[in-house]
N, CA, C and O of each residue as an XYZ file, in Angstrom:
564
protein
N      18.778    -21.559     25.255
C      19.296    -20.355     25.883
C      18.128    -19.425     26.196
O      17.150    -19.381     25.450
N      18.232    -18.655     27.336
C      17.067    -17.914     27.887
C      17.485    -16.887     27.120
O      18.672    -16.806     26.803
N      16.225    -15.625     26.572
C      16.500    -14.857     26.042
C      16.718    -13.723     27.409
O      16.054    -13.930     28.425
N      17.720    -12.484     27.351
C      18.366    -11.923     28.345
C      17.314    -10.622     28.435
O      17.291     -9.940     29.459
N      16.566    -10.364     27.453
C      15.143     -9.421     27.942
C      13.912     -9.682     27.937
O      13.374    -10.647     27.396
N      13.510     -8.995     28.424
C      11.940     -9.392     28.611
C      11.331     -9.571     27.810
O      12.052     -9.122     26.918
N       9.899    -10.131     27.013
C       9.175    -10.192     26.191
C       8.648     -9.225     26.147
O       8.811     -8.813     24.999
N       8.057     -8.520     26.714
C       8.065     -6.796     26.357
C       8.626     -5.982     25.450
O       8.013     -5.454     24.522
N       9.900     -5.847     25.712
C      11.358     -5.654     25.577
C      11.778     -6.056     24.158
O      12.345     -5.358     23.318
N      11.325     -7.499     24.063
C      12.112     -7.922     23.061
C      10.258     -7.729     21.772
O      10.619     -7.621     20.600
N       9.315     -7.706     21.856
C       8.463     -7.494     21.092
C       8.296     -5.758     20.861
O       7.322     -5.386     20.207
N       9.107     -4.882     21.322
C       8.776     -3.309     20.791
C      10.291     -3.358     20.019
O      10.289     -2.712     18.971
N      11.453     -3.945     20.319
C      12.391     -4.243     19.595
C      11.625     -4.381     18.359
O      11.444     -3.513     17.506
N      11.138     -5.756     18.376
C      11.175     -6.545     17.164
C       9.943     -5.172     15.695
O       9.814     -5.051     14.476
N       9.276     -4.377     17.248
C       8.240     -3.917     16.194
C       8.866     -2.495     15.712
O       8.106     -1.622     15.291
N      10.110     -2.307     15.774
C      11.122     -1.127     15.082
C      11.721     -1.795     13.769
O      12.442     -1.025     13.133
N      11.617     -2.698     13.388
C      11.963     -3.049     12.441
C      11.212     -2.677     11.308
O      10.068     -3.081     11.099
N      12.076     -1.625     10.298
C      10.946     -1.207      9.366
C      11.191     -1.776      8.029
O      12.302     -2.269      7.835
N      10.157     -1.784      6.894
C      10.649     -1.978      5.421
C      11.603     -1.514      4.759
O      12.597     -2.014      4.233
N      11.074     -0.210      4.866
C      11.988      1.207      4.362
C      13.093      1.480      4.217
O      13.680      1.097      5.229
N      13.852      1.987      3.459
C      14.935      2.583      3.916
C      15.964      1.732      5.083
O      16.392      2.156      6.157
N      16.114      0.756      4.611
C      16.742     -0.326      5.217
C      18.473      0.005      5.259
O      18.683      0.382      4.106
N      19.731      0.052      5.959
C      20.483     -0.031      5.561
C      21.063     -0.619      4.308
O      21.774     -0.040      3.486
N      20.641     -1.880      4.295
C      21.451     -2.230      2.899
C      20.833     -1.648      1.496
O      21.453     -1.680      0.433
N      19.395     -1.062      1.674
C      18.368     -0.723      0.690
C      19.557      0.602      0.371
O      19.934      0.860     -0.772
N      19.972      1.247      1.434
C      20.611      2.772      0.878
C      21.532      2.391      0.228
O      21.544      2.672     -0.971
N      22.749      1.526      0.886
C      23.640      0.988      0.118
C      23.569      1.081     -1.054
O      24.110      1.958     -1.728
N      23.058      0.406     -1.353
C      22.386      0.155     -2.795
C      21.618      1.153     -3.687
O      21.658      1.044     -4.913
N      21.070      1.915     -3.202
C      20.483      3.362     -3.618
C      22.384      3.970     -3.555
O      23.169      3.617     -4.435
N      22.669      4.572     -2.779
C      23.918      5.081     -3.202
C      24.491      4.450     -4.330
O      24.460      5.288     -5.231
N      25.009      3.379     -4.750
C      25.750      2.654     -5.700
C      25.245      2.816     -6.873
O      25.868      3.323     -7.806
N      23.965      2.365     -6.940
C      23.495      2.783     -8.151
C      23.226      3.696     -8.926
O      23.238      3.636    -10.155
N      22.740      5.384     -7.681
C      23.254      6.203     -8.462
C      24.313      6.503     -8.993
O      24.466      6.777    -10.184
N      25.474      6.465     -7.806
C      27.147      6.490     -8.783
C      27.109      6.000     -9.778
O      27.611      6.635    -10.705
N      26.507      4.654    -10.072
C      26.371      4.287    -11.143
C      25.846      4.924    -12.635
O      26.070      4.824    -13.841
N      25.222      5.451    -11.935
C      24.248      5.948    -13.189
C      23.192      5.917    -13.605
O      22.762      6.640    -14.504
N      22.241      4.558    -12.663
C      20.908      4.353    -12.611
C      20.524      4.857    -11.918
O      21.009      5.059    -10.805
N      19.240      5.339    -12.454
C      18.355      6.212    -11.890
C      16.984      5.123    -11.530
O      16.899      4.022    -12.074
N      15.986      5.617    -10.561
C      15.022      4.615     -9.997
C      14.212      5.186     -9.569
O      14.514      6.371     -9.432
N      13.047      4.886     -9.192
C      12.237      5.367     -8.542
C      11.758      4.534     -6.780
O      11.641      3.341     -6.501
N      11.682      5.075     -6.400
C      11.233      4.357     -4.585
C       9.801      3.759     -4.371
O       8.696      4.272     -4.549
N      10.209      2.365     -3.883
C       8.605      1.598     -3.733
C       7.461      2.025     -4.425
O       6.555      2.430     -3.698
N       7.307      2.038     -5.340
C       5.890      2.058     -6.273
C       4.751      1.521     -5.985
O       4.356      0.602     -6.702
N       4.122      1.872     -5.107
C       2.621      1.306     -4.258
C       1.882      0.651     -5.570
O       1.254     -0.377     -5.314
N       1.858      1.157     -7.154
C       1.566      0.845     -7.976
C       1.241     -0.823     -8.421
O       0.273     -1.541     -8.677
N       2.829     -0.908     -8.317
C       3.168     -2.371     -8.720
C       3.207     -3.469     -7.334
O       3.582     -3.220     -6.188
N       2.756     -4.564     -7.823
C       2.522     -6.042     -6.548
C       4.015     -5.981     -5.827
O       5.136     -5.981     -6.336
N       3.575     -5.929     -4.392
C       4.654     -6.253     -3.881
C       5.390     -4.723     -3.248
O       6.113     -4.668     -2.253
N       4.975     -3.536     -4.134
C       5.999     -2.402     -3.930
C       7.393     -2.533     -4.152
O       7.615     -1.418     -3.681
N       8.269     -2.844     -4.394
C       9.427     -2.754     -5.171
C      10.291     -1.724     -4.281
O      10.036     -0.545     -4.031
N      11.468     -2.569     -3.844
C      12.058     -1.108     -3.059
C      12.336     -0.311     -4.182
O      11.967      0.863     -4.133
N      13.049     -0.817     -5.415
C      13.430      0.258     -6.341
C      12.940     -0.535     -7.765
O      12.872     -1.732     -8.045
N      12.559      0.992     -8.707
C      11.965      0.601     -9.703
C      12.701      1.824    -11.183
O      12.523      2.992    -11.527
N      13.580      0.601    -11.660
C      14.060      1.186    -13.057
C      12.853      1.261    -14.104
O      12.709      0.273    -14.824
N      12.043      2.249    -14.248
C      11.077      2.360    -15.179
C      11.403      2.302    -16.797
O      10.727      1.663    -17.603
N      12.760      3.221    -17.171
C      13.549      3.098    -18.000
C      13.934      1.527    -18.918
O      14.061      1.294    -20.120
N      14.027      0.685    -17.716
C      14.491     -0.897    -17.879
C      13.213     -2.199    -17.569
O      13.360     -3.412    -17.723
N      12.027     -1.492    -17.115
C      11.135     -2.060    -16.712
C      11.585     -3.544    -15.864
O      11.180     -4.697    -16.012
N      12.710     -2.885    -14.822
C      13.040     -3.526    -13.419
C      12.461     -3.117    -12.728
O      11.856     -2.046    -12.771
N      12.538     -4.306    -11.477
C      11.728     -3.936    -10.143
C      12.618     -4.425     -9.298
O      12.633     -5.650     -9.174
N      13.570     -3.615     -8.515
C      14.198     -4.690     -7.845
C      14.071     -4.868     -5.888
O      14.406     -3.878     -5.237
N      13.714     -5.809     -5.318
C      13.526     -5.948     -4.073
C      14.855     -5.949     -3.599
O      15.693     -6.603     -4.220
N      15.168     -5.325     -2.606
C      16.268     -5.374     -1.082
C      16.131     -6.550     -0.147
O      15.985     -6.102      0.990
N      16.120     -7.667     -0.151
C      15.620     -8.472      0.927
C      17.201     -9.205      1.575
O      18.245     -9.774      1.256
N      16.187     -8.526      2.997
C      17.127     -9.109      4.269
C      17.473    -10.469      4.217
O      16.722    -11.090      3.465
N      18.271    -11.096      4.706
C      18.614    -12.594      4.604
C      17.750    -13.143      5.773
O      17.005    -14.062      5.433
N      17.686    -12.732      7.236
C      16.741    -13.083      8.133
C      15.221    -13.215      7.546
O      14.756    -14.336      7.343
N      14.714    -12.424      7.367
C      13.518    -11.868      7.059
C      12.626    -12.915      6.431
O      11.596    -13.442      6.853
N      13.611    -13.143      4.795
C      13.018    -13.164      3.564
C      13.740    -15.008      3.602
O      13.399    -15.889      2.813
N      14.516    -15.130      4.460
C      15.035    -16.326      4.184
C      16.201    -17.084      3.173
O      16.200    -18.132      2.527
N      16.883    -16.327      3.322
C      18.438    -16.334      2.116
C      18.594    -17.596      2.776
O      18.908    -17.819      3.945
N      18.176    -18.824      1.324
C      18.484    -20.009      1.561
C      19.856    -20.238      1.324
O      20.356    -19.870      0.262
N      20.655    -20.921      2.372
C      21.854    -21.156      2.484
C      23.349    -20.161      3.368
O      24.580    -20.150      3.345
N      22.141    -19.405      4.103
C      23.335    -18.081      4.462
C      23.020    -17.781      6.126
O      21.951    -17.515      6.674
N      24.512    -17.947      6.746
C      24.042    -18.161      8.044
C      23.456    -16.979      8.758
O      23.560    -16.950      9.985
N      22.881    -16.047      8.157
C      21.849    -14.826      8.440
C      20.444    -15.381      8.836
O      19.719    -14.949      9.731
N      20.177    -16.553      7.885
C      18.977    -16.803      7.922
C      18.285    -18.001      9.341
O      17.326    -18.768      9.244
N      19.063    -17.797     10.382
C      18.348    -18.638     11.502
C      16.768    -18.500     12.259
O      16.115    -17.461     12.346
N      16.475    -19.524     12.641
C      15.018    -19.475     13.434
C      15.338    -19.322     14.564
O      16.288    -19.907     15.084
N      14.460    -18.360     15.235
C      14.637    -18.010     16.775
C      14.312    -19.614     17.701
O      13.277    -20.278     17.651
N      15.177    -19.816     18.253
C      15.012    -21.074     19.489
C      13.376    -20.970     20.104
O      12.553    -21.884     20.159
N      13.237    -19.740     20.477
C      11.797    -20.262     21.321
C      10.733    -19.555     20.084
O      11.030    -18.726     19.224
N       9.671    -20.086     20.302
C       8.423    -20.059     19.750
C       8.617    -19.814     18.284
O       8.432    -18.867     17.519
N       9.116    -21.188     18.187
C       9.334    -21.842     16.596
C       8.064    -22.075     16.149
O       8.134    -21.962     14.925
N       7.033    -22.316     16.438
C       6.104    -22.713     14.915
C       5.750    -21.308     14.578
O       5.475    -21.075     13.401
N       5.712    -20.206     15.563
C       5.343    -19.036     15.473
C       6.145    -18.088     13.664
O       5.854    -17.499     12.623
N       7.261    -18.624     14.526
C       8.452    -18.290     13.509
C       8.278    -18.899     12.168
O       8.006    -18.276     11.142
N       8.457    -20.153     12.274
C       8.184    -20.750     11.162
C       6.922    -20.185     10.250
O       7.146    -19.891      9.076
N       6.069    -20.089     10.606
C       4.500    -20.103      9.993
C       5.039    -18.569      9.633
O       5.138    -18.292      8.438
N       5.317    -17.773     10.418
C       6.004    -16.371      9.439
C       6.637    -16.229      8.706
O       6.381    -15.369      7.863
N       7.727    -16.943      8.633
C       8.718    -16.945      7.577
C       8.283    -17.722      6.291
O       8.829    -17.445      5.223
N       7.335    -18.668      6.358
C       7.223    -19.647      5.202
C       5.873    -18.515      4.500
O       5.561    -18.605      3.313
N       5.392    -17.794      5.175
C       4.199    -16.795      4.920
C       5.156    -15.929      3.816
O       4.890    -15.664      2.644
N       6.048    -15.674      4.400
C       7.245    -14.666      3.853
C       7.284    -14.484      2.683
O       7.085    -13.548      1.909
N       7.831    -16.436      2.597
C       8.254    -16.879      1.221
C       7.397    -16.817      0.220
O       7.530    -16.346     -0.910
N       6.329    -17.438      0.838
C       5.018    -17.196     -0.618
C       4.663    -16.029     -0.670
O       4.049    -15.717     -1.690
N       4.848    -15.192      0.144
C       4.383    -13.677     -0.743
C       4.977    -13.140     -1.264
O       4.396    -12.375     -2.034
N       6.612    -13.090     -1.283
C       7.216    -12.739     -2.195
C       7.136    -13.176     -3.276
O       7.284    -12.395     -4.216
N       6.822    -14.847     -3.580
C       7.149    -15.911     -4.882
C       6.024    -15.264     -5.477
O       6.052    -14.907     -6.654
N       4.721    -15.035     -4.500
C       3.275    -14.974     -5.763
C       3.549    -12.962     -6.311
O       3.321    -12.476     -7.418
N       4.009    -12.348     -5.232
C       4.353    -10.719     -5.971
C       5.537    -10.635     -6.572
O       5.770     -9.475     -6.913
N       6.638    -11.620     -6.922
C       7.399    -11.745     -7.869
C       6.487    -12.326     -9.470
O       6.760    -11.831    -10.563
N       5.518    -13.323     -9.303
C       4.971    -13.980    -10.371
C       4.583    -12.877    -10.684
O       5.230    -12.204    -11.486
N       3.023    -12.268     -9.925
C       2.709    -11.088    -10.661
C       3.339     -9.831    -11.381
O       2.800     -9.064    -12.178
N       4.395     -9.828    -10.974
C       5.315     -8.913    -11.774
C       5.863     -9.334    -13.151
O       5.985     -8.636    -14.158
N       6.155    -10.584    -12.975
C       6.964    -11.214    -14.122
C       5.757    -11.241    -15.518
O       5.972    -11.057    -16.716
N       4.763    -11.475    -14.964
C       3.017    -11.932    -15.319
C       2.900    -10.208    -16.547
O       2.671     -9.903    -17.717
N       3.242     -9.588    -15.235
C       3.016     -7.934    -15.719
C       4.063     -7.042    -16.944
O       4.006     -5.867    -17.304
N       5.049     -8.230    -17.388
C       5.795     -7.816    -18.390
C       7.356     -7.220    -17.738
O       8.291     -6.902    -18.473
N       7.406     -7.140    -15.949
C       8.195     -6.212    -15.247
C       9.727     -7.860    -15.191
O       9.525     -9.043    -14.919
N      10.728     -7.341    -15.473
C      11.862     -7.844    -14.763
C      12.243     -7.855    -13.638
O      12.567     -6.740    -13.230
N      12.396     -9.060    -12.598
C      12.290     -8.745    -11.142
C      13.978     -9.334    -10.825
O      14.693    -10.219    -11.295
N      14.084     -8.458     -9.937
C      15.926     -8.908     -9.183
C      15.645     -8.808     -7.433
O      15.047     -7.990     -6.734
N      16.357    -10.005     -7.156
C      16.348    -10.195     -5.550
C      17.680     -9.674     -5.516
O      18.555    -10.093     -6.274
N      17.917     -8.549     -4.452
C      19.294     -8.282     -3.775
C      19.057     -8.614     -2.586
O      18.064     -8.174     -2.008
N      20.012     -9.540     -1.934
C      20.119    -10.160     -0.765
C      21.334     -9.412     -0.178
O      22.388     -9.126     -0.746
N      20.783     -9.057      1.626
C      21.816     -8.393      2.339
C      22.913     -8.904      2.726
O      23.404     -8.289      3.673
N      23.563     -9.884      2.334
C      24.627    -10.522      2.184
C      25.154    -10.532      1.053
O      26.338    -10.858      0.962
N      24.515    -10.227      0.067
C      25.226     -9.982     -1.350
C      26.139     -8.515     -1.456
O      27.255     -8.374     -1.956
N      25.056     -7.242     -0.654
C      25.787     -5.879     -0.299
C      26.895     -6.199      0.529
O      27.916     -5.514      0.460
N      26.808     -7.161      1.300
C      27.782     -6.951      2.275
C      29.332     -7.500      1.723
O      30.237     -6.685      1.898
N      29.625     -8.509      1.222
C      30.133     -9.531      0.331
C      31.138     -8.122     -0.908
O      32.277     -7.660     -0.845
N      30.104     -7.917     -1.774
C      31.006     -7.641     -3.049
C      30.061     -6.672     -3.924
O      29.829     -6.753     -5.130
N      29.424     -5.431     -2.691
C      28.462     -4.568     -3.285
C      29.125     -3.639     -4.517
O      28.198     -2.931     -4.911
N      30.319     -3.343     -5.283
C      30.328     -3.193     -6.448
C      30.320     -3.886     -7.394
O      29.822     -3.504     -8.453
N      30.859     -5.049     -7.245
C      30.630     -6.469     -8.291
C      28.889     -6.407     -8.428
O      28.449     -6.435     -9.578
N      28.039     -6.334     -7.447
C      27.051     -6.597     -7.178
C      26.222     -5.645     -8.377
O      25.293     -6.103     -9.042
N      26.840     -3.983     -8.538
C      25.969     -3.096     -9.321
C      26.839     -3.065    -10.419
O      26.517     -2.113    -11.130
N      27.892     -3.737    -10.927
C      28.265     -3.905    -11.855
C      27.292     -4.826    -12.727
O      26.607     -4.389    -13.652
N      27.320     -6.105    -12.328
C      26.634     -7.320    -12.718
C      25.110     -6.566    -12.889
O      24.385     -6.759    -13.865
N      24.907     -6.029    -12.206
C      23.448     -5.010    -12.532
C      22.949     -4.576    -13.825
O      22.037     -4.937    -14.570
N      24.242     -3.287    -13.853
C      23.786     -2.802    -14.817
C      24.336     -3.171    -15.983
O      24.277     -2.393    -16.934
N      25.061     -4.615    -16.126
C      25.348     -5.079    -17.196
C      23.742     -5.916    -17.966
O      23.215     -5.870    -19.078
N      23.559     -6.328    -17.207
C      22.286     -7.262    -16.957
C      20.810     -6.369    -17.526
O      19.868     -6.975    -18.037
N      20.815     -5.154    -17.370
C      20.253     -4.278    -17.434
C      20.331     -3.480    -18.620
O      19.341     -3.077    -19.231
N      21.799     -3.204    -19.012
C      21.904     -2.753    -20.473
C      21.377     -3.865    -21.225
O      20.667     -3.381    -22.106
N      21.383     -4.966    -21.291
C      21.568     -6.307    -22.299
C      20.129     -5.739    -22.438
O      19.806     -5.114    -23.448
N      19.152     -5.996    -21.271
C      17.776     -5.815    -21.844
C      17.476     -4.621    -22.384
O      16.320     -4.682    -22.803
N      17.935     -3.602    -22.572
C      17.741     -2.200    -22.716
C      17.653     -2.616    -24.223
O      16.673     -2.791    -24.948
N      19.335     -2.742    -24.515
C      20.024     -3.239    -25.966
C      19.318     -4.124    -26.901
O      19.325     -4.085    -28.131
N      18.577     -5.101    -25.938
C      17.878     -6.555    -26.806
C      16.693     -6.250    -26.807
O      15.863     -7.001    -27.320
């Protein structure tokens, strides 16, 4: 399938895409405060930056998009039709930098949690329930 804009077009698109403050990242910032957890925002500190960081619980937890980051098994996660190795070689880049700034964290004594944007979308109070159950245990233990 031809793409319906220009490469121009479709590369200042693609370069609005930010880390930050992601929709599902707020989501999730909202919930958790209702919740009751408190966090701190990307910690330049720690590998990786951390969208949110329970210092309290010595969590770190990442927001990752299902496109992006590659949510194996979820039909979010497709390769663009044209200029596949391009794609590819980015996305598999993706993967290992998350795996080696997840190690270093784990390395660093920090508890790490992947929230996947299909998980918010799905059953985002089950989602910060299971959280902060998960979260007391280590508090508790």
């Amino acid at each position: 399938m031809v793409d319906r804009i220009s490469v121009e077009r479709r590369s200042w698109n693609m370069s609005r895409i930010r880390g930050k403050d992601t929709k599902p990242e707020i989501v999730l910032r909202s919930l958790m405060h209702r919740a009751g957890l408190r966090y701190r925002l990307h910690d330049k500190k720690l590998p990786g930056t951390p969208d949110l960081v329970l210092p309290k619980y010595k969590a770190a937890i990442f927001v990752n998009g299902c496109y992006w980051h590659r949510h194996a098994n979820c039909p979010k996660a497709t390769t663009p039709k044209t200029n596949t190795a391009f794609w590819t070689k980015k996305f598999t880049e993706t993967i290992e930098r998350d795996a080696r700034k997840t190690s270093e964290l784990i390395d660093s004594g920090w508890r790490v949690v992947t929230v996947w944007e299909c998980e918010l979308e799905n059953d985002p109070v089950g989602l910060v329930d299971g959280l902060r159950s998960q979260l007391k245990g280590v508090r508790d233990g």
